[in-house]
PAVEX-649687 format. One line per field, with one value per residue (C-alpha): residue in three letters; residue number from 1; x, y, z. Coordinates in nm, 4 decimals. Example, Ala and Ser with C-alpha at 12.3 -4.5 7.8 and 13.67 -1.06 7.14 Angstrom:
2
resn <- ALA;SER .
resi <- 1;2 .
x <- 1.2300;1.3670 .
y <- -0.4500;-0.1060 .
z <- 0.7800;0.7140 .
REM end
This chain:
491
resn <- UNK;UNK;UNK;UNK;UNK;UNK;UNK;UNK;UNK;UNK;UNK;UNK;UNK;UNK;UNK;UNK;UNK;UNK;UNK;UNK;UNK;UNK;UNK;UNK;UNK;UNK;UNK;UNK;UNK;UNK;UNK;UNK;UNK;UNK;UNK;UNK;UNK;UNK;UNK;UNK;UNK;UNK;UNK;UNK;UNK;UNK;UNK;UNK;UNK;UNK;UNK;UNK;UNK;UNK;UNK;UNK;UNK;UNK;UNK;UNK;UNK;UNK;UNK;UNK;UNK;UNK;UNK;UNK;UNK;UNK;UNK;UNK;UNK;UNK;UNK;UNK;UNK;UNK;UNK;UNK;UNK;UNK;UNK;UNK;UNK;UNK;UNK;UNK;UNK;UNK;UNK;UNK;UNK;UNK;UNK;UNK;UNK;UNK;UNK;UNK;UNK;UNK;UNK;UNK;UNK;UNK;UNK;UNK;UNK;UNK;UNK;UNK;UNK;UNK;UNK;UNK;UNK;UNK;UNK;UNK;UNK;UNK;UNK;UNK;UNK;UNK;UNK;UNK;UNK;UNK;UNK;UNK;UNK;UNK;UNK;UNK;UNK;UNK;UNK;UNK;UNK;UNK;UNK;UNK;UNK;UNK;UNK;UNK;UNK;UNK;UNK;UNK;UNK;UNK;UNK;UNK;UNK;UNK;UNK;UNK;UNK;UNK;UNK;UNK;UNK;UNK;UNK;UNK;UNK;UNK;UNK;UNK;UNK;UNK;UNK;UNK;UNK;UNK;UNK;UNK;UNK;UNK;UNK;UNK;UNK;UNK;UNK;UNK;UNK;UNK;UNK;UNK;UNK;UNK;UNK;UNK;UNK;UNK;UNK;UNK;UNK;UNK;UNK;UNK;UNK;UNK;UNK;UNK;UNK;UNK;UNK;UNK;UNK;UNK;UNK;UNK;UNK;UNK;UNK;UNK;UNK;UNK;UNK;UNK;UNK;UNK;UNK;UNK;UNK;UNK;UNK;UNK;UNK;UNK;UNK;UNK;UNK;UNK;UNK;UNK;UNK;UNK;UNK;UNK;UNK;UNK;UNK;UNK;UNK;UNK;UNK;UNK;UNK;UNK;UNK;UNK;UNK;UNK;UNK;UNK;UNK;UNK;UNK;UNK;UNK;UNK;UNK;UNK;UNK;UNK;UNK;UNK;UNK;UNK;UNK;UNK;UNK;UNK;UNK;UNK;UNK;UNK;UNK;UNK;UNK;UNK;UNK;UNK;UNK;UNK;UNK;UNK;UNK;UNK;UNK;UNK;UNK;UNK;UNK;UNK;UNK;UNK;UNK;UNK;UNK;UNK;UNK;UNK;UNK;UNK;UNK;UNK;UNK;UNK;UNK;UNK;UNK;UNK;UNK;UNK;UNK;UNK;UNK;UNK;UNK;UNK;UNK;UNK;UNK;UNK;UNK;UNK;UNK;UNK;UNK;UNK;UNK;UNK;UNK;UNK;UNK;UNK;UNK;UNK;UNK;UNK;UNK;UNK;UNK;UNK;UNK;UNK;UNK;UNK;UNK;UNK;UNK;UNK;UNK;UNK;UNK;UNK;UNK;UNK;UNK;UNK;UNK;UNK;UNK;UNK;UNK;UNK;UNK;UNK;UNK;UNK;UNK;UNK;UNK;UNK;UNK;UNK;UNK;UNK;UNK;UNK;UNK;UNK;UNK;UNK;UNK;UNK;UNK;UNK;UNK;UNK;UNK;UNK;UNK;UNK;UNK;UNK;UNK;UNK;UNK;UNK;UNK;UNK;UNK;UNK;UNK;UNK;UNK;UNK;UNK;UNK;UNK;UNK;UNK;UNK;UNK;UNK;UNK;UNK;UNK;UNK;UNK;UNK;UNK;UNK;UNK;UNK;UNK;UNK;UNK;UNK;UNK;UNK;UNK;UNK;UNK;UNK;UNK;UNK;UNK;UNK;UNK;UNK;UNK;UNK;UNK;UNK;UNK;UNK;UNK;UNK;UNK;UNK;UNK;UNK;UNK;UNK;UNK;UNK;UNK;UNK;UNK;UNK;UNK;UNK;UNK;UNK;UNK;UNK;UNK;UNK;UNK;UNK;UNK;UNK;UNK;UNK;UNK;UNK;UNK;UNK;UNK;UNK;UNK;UNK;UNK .
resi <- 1;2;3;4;5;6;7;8;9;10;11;12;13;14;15;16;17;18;19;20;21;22;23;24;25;26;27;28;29;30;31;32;33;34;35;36;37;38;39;40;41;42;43;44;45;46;47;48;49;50;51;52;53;54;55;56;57;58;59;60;61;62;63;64;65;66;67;68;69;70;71;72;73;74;75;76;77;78;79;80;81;82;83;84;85;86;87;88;89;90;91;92;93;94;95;96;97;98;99;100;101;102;103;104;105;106;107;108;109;110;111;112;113;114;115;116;117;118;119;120;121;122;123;124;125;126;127;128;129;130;131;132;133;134;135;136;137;138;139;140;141;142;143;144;145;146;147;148;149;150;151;152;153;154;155;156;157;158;159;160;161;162;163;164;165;166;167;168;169;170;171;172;173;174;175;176;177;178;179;180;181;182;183;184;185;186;187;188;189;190;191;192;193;194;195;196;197;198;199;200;201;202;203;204;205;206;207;208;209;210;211;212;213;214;215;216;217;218;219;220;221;222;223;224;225;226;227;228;229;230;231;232;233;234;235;236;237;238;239;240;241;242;243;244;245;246;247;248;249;250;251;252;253;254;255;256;257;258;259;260;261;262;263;264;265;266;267;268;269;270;271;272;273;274;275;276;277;278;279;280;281;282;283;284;285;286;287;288;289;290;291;292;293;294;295;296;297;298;299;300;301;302;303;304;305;306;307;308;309;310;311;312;313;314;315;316;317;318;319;320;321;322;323;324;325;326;327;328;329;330;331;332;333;334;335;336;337;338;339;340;341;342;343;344;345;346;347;348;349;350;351;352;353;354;355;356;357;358;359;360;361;362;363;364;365;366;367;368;369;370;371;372;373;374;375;376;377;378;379;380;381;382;383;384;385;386;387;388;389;390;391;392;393;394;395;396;397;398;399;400;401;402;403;404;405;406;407;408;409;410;411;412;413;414;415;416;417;418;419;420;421;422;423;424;425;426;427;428;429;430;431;432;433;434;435;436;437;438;439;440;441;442;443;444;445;446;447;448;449;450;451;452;453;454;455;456;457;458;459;460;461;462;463;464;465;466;467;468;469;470;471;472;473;474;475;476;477;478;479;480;481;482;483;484;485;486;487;488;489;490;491 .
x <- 2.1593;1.8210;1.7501;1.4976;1.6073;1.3357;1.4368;1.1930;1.2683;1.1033;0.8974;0.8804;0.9575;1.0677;1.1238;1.4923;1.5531;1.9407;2.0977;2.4731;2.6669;3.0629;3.1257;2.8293;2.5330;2.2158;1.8800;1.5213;1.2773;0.9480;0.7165;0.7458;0.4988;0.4419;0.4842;0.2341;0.3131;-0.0688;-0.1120;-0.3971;-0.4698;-0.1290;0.0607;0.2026;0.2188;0.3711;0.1076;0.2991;0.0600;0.0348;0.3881;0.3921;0.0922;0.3705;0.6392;0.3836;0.3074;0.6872;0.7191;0.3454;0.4994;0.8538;0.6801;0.4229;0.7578;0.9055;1.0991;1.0620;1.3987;1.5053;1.7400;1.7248;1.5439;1.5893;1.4604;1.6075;1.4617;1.5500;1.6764;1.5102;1.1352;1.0200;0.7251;0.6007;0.5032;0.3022;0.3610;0.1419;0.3701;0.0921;0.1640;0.0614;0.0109;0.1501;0.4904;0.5501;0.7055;1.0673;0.9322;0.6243;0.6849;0.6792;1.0194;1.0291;1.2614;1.3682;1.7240;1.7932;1.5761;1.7479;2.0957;1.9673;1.9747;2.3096;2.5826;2.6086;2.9805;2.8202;2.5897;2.8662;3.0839;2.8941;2.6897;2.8888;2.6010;2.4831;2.2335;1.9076;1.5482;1.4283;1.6514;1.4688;1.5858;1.3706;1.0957;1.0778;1.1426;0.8314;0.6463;0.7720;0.6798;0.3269;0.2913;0.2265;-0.0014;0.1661;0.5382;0.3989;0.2784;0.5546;0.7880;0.9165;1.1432;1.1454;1.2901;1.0994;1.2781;1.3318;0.9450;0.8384;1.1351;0.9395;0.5775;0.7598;0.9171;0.7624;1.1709;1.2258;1.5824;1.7289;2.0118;2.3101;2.3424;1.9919;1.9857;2.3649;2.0914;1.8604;2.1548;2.0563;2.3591;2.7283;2.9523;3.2630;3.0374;2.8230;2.5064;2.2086;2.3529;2.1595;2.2727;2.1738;1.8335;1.8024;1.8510;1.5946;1.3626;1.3213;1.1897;1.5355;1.3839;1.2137;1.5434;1.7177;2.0428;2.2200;2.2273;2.5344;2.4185;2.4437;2.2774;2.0047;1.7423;1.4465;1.2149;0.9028;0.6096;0.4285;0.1212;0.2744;0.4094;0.0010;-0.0986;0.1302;0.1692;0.5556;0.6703;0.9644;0.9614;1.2279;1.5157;1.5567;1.8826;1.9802;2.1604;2.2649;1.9064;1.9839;1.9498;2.2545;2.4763;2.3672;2.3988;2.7848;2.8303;2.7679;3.0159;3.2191;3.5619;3.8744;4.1646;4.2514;4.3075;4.0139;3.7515;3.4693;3.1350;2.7558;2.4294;2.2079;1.7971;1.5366;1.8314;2.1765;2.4566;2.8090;3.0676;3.3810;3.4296;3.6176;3.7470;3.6442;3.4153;3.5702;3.4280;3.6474;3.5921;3.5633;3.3316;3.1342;3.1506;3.0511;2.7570;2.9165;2.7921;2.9331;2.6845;2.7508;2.8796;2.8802;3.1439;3.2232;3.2755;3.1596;3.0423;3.1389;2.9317;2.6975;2.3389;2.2217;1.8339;1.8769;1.6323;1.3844;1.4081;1.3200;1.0395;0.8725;0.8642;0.7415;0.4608;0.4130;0.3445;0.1654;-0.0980;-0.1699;-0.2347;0.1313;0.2533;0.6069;0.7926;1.1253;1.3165;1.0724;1.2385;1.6144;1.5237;1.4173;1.7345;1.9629;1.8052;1.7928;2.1291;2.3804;2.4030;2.1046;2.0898;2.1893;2.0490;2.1669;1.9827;2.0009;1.8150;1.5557;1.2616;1.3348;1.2623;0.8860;0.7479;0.4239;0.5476;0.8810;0.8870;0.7847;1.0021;1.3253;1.1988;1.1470;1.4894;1.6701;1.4949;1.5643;1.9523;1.9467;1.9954;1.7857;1.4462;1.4623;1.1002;1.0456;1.0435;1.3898;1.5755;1.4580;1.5263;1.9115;1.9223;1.8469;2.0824;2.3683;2.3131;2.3568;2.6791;2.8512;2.7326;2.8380;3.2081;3.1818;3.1370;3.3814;3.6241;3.4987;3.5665;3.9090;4.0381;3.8606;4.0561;4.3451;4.3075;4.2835;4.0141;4.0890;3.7315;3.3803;3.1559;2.7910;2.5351;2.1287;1.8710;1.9528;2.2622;1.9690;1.9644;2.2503;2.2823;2.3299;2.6211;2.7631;2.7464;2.8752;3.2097;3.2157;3.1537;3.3896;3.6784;3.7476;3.6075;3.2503;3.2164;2.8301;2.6786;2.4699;2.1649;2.0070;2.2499;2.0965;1.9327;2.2329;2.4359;2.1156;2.1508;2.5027;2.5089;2.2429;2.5366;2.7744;2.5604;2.4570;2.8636;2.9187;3.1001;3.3836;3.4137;3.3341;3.6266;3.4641;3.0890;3.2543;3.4818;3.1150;2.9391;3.2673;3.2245;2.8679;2.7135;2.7720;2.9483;2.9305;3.2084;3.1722;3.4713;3.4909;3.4041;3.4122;3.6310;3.6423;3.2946;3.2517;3.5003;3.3877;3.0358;3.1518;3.3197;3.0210;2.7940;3.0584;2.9949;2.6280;2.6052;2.8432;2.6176 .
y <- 3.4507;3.2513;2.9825;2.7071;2.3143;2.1038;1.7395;1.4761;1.1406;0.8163;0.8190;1.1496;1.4981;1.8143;2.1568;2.2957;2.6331;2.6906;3.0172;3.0364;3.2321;3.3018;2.9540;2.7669;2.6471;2.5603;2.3795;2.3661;2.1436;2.3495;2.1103;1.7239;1.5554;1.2133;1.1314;0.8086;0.6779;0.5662;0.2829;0.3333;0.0450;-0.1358;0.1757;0.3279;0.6933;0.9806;1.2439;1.5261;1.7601;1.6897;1.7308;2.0785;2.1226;2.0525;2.2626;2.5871;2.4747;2.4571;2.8154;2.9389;2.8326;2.9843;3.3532;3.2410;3.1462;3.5063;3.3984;3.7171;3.7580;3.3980;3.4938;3.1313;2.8202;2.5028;2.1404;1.7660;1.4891;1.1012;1.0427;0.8979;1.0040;1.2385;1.4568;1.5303;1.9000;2.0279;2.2916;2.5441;2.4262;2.1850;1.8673;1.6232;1.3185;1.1900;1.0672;0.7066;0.5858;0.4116;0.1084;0.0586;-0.2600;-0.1235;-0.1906;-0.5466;-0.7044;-0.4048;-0.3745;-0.6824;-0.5421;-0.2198;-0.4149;-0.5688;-0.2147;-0.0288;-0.2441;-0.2527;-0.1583;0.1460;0.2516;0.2348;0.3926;0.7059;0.7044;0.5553;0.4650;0.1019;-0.1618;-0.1126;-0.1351;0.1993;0.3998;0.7053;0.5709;0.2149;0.4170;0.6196;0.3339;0.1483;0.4986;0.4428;0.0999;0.1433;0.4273;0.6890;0.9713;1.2226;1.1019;1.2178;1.5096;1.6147;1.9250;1.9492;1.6600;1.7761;1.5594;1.5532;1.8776;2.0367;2.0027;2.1123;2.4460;2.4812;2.4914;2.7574;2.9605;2.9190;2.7924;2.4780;2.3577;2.0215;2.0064;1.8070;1.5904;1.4600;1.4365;1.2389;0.9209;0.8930;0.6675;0.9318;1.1935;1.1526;1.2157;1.3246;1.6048;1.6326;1.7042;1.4804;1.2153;1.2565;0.9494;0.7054;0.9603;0.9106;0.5035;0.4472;0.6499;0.8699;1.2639;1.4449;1.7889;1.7758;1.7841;2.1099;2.2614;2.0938;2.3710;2.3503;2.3122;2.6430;2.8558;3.0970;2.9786;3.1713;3.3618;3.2450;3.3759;3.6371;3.4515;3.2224;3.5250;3.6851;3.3409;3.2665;3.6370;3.7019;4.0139;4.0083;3.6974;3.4639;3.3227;2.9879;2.7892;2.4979;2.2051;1.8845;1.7867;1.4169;1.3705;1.1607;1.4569;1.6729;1.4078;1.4205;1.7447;1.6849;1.4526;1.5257;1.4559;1.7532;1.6823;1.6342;1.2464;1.0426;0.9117;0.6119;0.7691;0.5727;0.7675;0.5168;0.5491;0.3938;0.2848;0.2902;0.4783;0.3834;0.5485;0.7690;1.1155;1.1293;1.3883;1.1897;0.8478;0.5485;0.3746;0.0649;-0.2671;-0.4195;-0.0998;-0.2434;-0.5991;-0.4899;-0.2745;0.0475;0.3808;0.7356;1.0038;1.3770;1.6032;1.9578;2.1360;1.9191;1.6396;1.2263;1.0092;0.6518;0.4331;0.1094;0.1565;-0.1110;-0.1931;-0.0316;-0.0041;-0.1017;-0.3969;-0.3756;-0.0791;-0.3390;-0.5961;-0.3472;-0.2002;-0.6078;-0.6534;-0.3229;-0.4371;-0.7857;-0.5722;-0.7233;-0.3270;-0.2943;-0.0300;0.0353;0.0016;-0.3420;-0.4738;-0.3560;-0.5125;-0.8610;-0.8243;-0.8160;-1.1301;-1.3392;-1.5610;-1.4029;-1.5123;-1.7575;-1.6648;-1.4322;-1.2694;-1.0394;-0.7499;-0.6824;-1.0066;-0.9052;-1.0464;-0.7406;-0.4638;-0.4974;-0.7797;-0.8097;-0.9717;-0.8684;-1.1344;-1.3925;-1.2977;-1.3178;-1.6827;-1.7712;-1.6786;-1.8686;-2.1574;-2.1954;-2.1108;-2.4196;-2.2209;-2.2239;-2.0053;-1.6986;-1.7123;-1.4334;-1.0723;-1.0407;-1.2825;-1.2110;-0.8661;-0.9461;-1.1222;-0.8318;-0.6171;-0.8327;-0.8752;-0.5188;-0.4834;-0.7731;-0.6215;-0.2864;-0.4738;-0.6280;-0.3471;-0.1247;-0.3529;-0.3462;0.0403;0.0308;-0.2090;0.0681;0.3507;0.1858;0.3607;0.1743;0.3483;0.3881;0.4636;0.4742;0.7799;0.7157;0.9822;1.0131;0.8972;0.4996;0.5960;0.6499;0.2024;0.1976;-0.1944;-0.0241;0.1062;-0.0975;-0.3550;-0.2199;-0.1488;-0.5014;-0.6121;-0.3805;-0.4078;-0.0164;0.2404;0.4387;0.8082;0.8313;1.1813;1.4069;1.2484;1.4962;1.5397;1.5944;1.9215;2.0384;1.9816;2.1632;2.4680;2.4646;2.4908;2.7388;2.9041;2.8799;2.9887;3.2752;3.3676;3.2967;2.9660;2.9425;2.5155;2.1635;2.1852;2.4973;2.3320;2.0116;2.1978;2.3782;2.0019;1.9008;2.2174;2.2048;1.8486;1.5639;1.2655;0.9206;0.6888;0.3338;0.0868;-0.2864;-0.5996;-0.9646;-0.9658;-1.3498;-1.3998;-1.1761;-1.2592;-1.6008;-1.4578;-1.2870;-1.5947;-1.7628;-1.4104;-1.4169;-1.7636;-1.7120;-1.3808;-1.5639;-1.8942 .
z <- -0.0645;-0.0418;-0.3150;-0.3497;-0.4605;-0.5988;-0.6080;-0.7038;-0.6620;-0.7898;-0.4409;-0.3437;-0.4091;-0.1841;-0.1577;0.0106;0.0774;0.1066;0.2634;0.2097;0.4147;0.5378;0.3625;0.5333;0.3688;0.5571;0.4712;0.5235;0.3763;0.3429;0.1347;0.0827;-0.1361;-0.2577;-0.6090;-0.6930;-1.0367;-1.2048;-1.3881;-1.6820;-1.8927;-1.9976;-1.9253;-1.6181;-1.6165;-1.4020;-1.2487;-1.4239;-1.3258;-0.9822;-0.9756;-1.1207;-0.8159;-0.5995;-0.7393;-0.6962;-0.3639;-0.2669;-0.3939;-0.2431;0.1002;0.0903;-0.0082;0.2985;0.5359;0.4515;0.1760;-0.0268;-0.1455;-0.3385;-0.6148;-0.7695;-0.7984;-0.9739;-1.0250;-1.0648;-1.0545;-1.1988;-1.5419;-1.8650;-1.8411;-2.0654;-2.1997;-2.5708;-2.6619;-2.9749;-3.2474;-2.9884;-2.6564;-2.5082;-2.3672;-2.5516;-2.3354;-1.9682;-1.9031;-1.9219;-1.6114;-1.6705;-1.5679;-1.8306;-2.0139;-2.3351;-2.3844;-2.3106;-2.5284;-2.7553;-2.6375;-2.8294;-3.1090;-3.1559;-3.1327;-3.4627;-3.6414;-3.4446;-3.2579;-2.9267;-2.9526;-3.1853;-2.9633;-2.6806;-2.8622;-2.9440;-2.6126;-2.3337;-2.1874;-2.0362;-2.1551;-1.9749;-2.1409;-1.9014;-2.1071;-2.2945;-2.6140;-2.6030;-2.4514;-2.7647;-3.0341;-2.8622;-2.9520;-3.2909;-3.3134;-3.1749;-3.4136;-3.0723;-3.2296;-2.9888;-3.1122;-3.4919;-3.3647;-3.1439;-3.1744;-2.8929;-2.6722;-2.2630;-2.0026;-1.6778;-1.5373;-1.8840;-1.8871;-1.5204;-1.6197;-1.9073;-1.7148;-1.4884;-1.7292;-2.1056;-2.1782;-2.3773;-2.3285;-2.2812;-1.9888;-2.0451;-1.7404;-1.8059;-2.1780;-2.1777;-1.9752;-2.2654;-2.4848;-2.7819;-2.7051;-2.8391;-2.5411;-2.7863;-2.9637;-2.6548;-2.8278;-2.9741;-3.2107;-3.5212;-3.6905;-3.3810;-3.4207;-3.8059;-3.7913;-3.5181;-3.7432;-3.4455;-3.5570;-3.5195;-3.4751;-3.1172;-2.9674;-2.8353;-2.8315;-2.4782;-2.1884;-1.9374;-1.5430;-1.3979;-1.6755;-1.5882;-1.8536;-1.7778;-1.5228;-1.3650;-1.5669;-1.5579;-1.5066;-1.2000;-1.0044;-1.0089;-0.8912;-0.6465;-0.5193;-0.6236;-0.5805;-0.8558;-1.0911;-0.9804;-1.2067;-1.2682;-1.3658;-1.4281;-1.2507;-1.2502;-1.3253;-1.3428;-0.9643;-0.9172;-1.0869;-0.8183;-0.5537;-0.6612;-0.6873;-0.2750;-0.2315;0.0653;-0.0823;-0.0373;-0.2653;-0.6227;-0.5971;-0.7462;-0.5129;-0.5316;-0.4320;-0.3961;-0.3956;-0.2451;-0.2784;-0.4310;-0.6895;-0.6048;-0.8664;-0.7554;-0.9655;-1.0012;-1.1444;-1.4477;-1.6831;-1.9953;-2.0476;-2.0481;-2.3270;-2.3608;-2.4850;-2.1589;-1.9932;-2.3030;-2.1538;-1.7782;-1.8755;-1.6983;-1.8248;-1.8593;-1.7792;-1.7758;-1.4666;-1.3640;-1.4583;-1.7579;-1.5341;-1.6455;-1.4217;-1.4818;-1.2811;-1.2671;-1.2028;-0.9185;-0.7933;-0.4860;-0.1865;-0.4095;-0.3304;0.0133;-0.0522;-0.2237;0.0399;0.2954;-0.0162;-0.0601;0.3165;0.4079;0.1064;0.3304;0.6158;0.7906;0.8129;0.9887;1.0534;1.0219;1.3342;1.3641;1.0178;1.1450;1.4260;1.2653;1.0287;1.2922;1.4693;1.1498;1.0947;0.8473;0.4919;0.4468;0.0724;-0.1974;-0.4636;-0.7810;-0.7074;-1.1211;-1.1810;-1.4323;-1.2571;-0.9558;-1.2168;-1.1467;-1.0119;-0.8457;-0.5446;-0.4557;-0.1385;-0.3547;-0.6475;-0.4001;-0.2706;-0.6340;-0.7046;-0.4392;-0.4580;-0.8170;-0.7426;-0.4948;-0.1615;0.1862;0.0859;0.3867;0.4804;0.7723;0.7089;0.8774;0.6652;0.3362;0.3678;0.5354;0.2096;0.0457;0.2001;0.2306;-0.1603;-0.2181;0.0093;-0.2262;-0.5741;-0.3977;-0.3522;-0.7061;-0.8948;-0.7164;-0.8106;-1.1604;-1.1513;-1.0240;-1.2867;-1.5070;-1.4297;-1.2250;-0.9196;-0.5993;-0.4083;-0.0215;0.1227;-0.0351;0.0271;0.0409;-0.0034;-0.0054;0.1594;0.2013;0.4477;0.7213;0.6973;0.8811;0.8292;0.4637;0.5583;0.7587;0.5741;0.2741;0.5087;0.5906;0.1961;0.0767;0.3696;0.3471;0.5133;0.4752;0.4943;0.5063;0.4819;0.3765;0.3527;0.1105;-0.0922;-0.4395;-0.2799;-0.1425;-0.4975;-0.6595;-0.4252;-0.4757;-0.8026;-0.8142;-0.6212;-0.8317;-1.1852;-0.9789;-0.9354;-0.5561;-0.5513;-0.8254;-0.8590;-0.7675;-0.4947;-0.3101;-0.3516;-0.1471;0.0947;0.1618;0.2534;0.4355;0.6704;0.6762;0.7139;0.9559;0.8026;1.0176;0.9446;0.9341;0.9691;0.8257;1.0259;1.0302;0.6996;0.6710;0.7271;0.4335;0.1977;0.2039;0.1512;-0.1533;-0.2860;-0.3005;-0.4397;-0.7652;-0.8466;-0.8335;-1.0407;-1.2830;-1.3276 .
REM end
């Protein structure tokens, strides 16, 4: 009961086996692999190539580890990026990367042709200019050659499962992210399509996580020396919906989760979107589950934030590592400023430390200058919008959540964590770190028929994973801190 989890993230990418047995699931990581975004001209591109490099190398090592008998394999990675195929199945140019500026300004612009509340209404998806569907009106716009000549429409996994197997599908937890798919029909909305003068045949029929799609070709299994061609399904291939699928929670009451990385997703699981008037107002967004499941949460900047800094400092030849910066964080006085780590000038700026300064100099507060304050400032800032929008979501759905579970790879900052506990004065429940592999190879798991639900998958990560809890401190010190983070964000 051997399968093999590719998740690529917006840093890096890896390659999991998972062996379940007698309720247990283990893990491996046999291949981990950078993944460098390249900037050519005006446009920044992902190496989609190199990638798909990668993803043969993962599955050249597992056969060389022993690995002969994998009965699965599938691949997530982040949402909104896409690829472009023509009428004879090539690619027909690289990826843009979410953050190319190409969409500057057109969320306003396409709010001149379709509502907001329309958009909303169909979509239940937030605001943001890297969604897939501003990526694709700038195509329009700039009259792309390879949007004319496209047939095809593959999301970043749909496309490396279609390099694999020769399948073209588009999976549902990925495609619901692009703002282009009615959540009440759950498929592609053709008249958000049609208006945006977008071509409405490149995009496929939706395929449910957990559906074996294809084998691995013909061609791959000479190259790579498989023995039997290898199926592979599909998952939560939005990284985040297989980060949930993880989430340690037993019972049927509802629960508050936050899949911290390079961006941070805190949300709730929902049976249906929640596309109200005042979801509307907050920016929240409703983006599709396993097992028919939504996921109502907020997209936040994340670690970013601070991977910039360190990218920032490392480039002036100041290189720290990380138990150095915890180290200076803890030393530098709580509090000295605040930022809204949503601020548009965080998306991509070319100094991160500077752009921070900037920020809290023009909001009138003491300017952290050392390495150690600015990024306390950064991480305190995330704890309070952390506490702001969970508060957001319970007024939402009217549940009063009693703990928050945090997943991924930003629980290893444990000043994260902790001070998340402290923002949000309830308790942490921080595990497993790699969580979107382990809700790939459990869904894997269950397509393949040996897990039945979401509640067995998480019972599995309860009884499997180590979970560190974290309990809240120094409440007044905090509170009064997040008194004074809500009047900033609201200025």
């Amino acid at each position: 009961m051997n399968v093999l989890a590719f998740d690529l993230g917006a840093s890096s990418g890896r390659a999991v086996i998972g062996h379940l047995e007698q309720g247990e699931l283990q893990i491996k990581e046999i291949h981990r692999f950078s993944n460098d975004p390249v900037q050519v001209g005006p446009h920044l591109h992902w190496d989609i190539l190199r990638l798909f490099f990668e993803i043969k190398q993962g599955i050249l090592k597992a056969v060389q580890l022993g690995y002969n008998d994998i009965e699965s394999l599938a691949i997530d990675t982040w949402a909104v990026d896409f690829g472009l195929l023509d009428k004879n199945g090539e690619l027909l140019a690289n990826p843009y990367h979410y953050r190319n500026d190409h969409t500057n300004g057109l969320v306003e612009e396409v709010n001149h042709l379709l509502s907001s509340e329309e958009i909303f209404s169909k979509t239940g998806i937030q605001f943001m200019p890297i969604n897939t569907i501003y990526h694709l009106y700038a195509m329009k716009k700039a009259d792309n050659v390879a949007l004319h000549q496209a047939e095809d429409f593959m999301m970043i996994p749909d496309l490396l499962r279609y390099f694999l197997t020769g399948v073209k599908s588009n999976e549902v937890t990925n495609a619901t992210s692009t703002q282009l798919f009615n959540t009440d029909s759950m498929d592609w909305d053709d008249s958000l399509i049609k208006t945006l003068g977008l071509p409405e045949h490149i995009f496929k029929a939706p395929v449910k996580p957990g559906t074996v799609v294809g084998k691995v070709t013909q061609r791959i299994c000479k190259e790579l020396k498989l023995e039997e061609a290898i199926p592979v399904v599909t998952v939560g291939e939005h990284d985040t919906a297989s980060a949930v699928v993880a989430v340690p929670h037993v019972g049927e009451e509802s629960f508050a989760y936050l899949s911290c990385g390079t961006w941070s997703l805190l949300g709730t699981e929902v049976s249906q979107p929640i596309k109200t008037k005042q979801a509307l107002e907050w920016n929240m967004t409703n983006e599709g589950g396993v097992d028919d499941t939504f996921r109502l949460l907020k997209n936040i900047m994340g670690l970013w934030l601070q991977q910039e800094c360190m990218r920032v400092w490392e480039k002036e030849g100041e290189s720290v590592t990380y138990q150095q910066l915890n180290e200076a964080i803890e030393k530098s006085p709580p509090f000295k400023a605040l930022i809204d780590p949503d601020d548009q000038r965080f998306i991509k700026p070319e100094n991160m430390p500077e752009a921070i300064q900037q920020y809290c100099f023009e909001t009138n507060q003491e300017v952290p200058q050392t390495k150690g304050e600015i990024l306390r400032c950064v991480l305190e800032s995330l704890a309070l919008k952390y506490r702001f929008v969970l508060e957001r979501l319970e007024k939402l759905t009217n549940e009063k959540f009693t703990c928050l579970y945090m997943v991924g790879g930003g629980i290893q900052n444990r000043l994260l964590s902790q001070f998340t506990a402290n923002a949000i004065q309830k308790p942490i429940y921080a595990g497993p770190i790699e969580a979107t592999s382990i809700g790939n190879l459990l869904t894997q798991y269950k397509g393949l028929g040996y897990i039945k639900n979401l509640q067995e998958s998480r019972n599995i990560v309860k009884n499997s994973f180590p979970i560190t809890p974290y309990s809240p401190a120094d409440n007044e010190e905090w509170n009064h801190a997040y008194r004074v983070f809500k009047e900033l964000i609201d200025t």
